[in-house]
Structures are given as C-alpha cells and as structure tokens.
C-alpha positions in Angstrom: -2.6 -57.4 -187.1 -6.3 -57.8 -186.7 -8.0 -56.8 -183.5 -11.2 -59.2 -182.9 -14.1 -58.9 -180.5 -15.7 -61.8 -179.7 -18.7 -62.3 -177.6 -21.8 -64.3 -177.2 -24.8 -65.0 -174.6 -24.1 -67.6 -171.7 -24.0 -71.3 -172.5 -23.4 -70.4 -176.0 -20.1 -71.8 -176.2 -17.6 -68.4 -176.3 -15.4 -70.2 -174.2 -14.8 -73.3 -176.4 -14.8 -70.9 -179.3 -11.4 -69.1 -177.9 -10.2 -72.3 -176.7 -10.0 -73.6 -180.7 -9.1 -70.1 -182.0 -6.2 -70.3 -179.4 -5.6 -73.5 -181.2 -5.5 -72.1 -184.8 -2.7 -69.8 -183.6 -4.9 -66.4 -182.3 -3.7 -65.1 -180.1 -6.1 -64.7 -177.1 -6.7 -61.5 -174.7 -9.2 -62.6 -171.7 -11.1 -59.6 -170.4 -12.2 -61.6 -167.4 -8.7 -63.0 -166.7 -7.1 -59.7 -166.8 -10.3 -58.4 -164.9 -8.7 -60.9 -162.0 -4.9 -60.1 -162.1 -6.0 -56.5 -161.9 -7.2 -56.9 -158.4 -4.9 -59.7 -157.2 -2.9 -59.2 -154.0 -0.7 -56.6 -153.7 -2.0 -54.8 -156.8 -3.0 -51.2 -157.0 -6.1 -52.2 -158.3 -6.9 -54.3 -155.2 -5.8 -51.2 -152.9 -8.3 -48.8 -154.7 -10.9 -51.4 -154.8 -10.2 -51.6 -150.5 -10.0 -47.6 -150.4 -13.9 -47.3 -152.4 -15.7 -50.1 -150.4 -13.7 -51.1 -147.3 -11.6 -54.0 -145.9 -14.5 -56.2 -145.4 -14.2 -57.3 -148.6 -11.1 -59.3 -148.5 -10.8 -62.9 -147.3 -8.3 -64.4 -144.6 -5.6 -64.4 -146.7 -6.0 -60.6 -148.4 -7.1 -61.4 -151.7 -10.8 -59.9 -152.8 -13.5 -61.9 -151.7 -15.8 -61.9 -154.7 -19.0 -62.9 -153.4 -19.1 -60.6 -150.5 -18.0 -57.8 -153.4 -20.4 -58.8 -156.2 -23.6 -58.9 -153.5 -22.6 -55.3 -152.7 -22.5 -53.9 -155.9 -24.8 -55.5 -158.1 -27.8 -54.7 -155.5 -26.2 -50.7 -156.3 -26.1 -49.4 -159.5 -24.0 -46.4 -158.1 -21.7 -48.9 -156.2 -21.3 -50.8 -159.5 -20.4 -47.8 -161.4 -17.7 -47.0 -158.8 -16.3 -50.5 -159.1 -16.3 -50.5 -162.9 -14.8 -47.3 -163.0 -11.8 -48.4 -160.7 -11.2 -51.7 -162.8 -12.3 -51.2 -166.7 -9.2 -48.4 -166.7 -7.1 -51.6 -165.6 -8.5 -54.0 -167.5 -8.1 -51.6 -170.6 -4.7 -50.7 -170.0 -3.4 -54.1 -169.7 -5.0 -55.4 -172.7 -3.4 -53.1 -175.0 -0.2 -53.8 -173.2 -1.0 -57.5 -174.6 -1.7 -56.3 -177.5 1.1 -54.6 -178.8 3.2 -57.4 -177.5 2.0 -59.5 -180.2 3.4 -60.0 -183.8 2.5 -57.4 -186.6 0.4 -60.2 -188.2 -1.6 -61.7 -185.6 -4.8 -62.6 -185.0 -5.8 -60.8 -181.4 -8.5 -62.0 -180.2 -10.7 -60.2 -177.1 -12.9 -62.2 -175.0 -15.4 -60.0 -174.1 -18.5 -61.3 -172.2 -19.8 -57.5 -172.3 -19.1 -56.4 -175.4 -22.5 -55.6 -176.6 -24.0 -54.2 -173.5 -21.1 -52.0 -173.2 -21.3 -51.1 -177.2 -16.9 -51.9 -177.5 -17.9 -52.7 -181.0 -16.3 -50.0 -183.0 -12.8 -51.2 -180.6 -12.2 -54.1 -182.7 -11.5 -54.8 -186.6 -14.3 -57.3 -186.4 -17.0 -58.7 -183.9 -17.7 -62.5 -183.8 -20.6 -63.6 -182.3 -20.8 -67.1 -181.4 -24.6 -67.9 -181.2 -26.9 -70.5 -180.1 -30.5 -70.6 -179.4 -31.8 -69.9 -176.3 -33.2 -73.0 -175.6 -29.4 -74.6 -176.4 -28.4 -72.2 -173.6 -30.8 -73.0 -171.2 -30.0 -77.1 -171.6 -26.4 -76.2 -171.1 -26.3 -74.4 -168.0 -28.6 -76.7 -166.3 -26.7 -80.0 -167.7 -23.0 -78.7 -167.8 -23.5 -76.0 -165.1 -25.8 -77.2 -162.7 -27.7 -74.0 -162.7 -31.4 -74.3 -161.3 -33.6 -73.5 -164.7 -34.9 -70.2 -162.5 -31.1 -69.3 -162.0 -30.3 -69.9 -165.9 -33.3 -67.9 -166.9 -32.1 -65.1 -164.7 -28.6 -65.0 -166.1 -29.3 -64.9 -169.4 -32.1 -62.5 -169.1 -29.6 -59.8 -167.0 -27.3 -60.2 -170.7 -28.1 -58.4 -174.2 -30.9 -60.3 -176.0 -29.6 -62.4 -179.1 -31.1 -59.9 -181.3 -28.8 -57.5 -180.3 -25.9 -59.6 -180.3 -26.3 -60.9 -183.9 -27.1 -57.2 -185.0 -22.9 -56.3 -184.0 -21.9 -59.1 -185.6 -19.7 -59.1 -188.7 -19.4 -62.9 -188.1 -21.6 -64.8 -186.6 -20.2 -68.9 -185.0 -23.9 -71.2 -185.1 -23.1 -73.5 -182.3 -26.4 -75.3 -181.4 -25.0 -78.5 -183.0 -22.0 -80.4 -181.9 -18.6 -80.2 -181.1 -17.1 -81.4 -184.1 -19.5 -78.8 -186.1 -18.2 -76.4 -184.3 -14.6 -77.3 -184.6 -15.1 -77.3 -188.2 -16.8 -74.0 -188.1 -14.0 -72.3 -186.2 -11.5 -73.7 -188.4 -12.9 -71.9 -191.4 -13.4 -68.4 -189.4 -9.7 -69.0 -188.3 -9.1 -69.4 -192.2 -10.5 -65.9 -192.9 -8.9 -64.3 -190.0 -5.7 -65.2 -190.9 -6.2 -64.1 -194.0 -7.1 -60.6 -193.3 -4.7 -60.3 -190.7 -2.0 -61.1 -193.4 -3.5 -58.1 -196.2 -2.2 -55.3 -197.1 -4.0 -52.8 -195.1 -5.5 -49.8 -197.4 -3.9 -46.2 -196.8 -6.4 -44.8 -194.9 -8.2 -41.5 -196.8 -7.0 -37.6 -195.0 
C-alpha cells in the first residue's frame, strides 16, 4: 500500500485531480466528506458538536446548520479549536478505518484541503501538490465559482501561500493549462504511484 496526501490552494484543480486518480484505480479518502458523515444526524459526532455550542445550531430537520456554525467559530479562534478538537478525532478515526479496508497494494489517496497548514505531511508516504498560479486561481473562482474577486482574494489568502505548498511536495501536478494536459499529467503520476505501491518495501533499519 502507499498512503498519499494530496492538497493544493483553491481553484487549483485538487478536486479534478482526485476525480482522474479515482479513475486510474486509487483509491480515494475524502477528508471533507468524512468531515460531513461525522456530524450527520444521529451521530455522536453531531451530539458533541450540540453539547459544546448549543441547539441553535441545527436546522428544522436536526441536521447541523453549517452557516450558522461556521459564523460562530471562525469569528473565535478558541470556539474553532473546540470544534476541531471534537471532529479531527472523528475524521481521523474513520479514515484509517478506510484505509485499512483497502487492498495491500493500493494506491490510498487523502484529500486534504489542510494538509499544509496543519503540517499532516510526515502522515503520508508521499505529498502531491497539485499547483497553479495564483492568477489561474483567481480566474477560476470568479468564472467557475461565481466568487466576487474581493471574496476570491480573501479565500485564498486565509490558505498556506504556494511557497509553502510546493516546499511539502514530493510531487508537484502543474495545472494552469488545460484539461487534457492535466489528464495526461495525472495519468503519468498514477503510473509512478502504482508502481511504488506494487515495490517491495525495504526492511526498515532497528
């Protein structure tokens, strides 16, 4: 098996990029998704999240209200550290559930948006970075996203800067050209991938 961290800015195309790798036969672990199920309905997760910052966070029907949540705790840096604290444990423990469900040989690959701010390099056989520039960014998440430039400018600024991105990467996906480029790219990452997921790992040295 190897483990892979991927990440990248937003509007770089990190979504796409596990899309194709999902494609090449990876094996895909979304931290986002999980970070949902986590605090679905019914869950424990959703009951501590209830217990830490009270019932008015829920909609009509029970389930978390997200917006209400999210303007409560990201004003708080306190707030946000109790929230994170109640779901990363979750989010953690279901992802290696995930991943030891898969075959010895696979290609496991984390989505993880936050993977450089919250330094889960060393976590993962290898980081892939799937880069563009910042004005490719920008273009996408006012075209694709309808983000107001002031709102893209924002979002991207609140994430770790490209330099620091590129400096975890062991590989690193260009994708300011086009689709096809990066289809072609991916394909020859999911080449490598495979291939070291299929070595013979070393004895490791007592």
């Amino acid at each position: 098996m190897l483990t892979v961290g991927l990440t990248g800015g937003i509007g770089a195309g990190k979504s796409e990029v596990s899309r194709l790798l999902v494609e090449c036969g990876a094996v895909l672990i979304d931290a986002d998704r999980i970070a949902r199920e986590v605090v679905a309905p019914g869950t424990p997760g959703l009951a501590a999240v209830v217990d830490a910052f009270g019932e008015n966070i829920l909609t009509a029907d029970g389930s978390l209200d997200r917006q209400k949540l999210g303007s409560i705790v990201f004003a708080d840096p306190e707030k946000l550290a109790l929230l994170n604290s109640i779901v990363h444990p979750l989010v953690g423990a279901r992802s290696r559930e995930l991943e030891e469900a898969a075959p010895d040989d696979a290609v496991v690959v984390h989505d993880v948006p936050l993977l450089t701010e919250n330094g889960l390099a060393p976590l993962y056989d290898l980081v892939i970075v799937v880069d563009a520039s910042p004005e490719t960014q920008l273009e996408r998440l006012v075209s694709k996203r309808g983000m107001t430039e002031e709102d893209a400018r924002a979002r991207m600024a609140a994430q770790a800067t490209r330099e620091q991105r590129r400096a975890i990467a062991d590989m690193i996906i260009d994708n300011d050209g086009t689709l096809d480029e990066l289809e072609q790219r991916v394909k020859d990452v999911c080449s490598e991938l495979v291939r070291r997921a299929r070595a013979p790992r070393k004895p490791s040295q007592e």
